[in-house]
C-alpha positions as CSV (number, residue, x, y, z in Angstrom):
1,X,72.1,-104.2,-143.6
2,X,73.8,-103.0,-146.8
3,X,74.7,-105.1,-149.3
4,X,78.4,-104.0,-149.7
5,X,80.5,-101.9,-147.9
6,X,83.0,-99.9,-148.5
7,X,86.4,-99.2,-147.2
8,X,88.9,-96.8,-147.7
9,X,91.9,-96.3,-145.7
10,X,94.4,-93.7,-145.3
11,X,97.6,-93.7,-145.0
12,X,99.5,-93.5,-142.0
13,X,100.0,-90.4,-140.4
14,X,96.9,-88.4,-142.1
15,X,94.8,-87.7,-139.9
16,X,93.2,-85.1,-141.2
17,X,91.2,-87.7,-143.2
18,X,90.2,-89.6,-140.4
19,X,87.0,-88.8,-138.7
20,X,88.2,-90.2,-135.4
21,X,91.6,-88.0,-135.4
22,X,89.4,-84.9,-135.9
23,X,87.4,-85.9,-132.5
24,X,89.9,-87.0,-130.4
25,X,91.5,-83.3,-131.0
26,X,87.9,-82.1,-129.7
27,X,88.1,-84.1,-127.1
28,X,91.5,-83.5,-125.4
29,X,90.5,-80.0,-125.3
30,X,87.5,-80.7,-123.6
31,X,89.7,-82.4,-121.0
32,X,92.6,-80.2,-120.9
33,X,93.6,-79.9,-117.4
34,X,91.0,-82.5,-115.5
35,X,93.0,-85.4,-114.2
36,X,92.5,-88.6,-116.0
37,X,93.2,-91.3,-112.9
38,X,90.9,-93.8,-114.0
39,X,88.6,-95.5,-116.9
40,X,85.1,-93.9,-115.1
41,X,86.2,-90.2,-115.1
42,X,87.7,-91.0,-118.9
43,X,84.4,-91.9,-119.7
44,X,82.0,-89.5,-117.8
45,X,84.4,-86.6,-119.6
46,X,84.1,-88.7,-122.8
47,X,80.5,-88.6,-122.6
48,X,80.0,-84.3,-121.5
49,X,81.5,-83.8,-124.8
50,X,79.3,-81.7,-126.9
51,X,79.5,-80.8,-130.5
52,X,77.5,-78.2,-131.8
53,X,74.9,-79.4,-129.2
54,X,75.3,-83.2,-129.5
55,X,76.6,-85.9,-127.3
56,X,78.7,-88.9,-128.9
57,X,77.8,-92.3,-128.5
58,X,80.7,-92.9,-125.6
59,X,81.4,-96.9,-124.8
60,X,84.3,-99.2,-123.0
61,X,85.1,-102.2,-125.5
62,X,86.8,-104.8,-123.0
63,X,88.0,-107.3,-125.7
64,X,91.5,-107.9,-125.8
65,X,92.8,-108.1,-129.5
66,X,96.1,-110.4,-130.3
67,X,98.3,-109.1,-132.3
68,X,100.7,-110.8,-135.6
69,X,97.7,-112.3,-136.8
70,X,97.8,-113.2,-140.0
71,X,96.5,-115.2,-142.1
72,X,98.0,-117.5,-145.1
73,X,97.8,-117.2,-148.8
74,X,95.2,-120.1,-148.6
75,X,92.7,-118.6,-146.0
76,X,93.3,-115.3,-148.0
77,X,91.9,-116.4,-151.2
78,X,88.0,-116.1,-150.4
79,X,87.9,-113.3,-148.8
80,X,90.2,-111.3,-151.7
81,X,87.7,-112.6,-153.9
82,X,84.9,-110.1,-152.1
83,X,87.6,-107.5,-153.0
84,X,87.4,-105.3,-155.4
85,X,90.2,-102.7,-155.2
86,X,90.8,-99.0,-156.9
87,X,92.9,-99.4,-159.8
88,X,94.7,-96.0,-158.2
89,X,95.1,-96.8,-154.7
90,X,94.4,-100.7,-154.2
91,X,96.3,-101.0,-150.9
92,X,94.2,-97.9,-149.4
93,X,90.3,-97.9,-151.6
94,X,88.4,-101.5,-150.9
95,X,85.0,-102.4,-151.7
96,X,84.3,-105.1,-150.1
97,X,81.3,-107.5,-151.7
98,X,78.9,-109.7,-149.7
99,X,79.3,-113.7,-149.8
């Protein structure tokens, strides 16, 4: 596993930047036209999806996420300490540090 990672998100509505805008648009006309009337065809036309001969990794996450979590300036602290943010864009360019 790497030692840091690094995270750097765009703003809203660019999606140009965002790897997973630039596939959906693949996909969508890939199923132009098919009826989408449940999860199982969604996935089997997810999956026949080919890009310059190869298949994506295509998988149903169940979890429910809640929503308006957030969490105080206390819990905050430690985990802004692993932070180190771009001078030019800190809201948007994170590195984030191991423990």
């Amino acid at each position: 596993m790497a030692n840091q990672y690094d995270c750097f998100t765009t703003p809203p509505y660019h999606s140009k930047y965002n790897p997973i805008e630039r596939c959906w648009g693949i996909l969508e006309q890939h199923w132009n036209g098919t009826k989408l009337i449940d999860m199982p065809t969604m996935l089997a036309w997810a999956q026949s999806l080919t890009w310059k001969g190869i298949h994506p990794v295509v998988e149903l996450n169940p979890s429910v996420y809640q929503k308006g979590i957030a969490l105080t300036k206390r819990e905050m602290k430690p985990i802004e300490r692993r932070l180190e943010r771009d001078p030019i864009l800190p809201k948007w360019d994170i590195l984030i540090r191991p423990n």
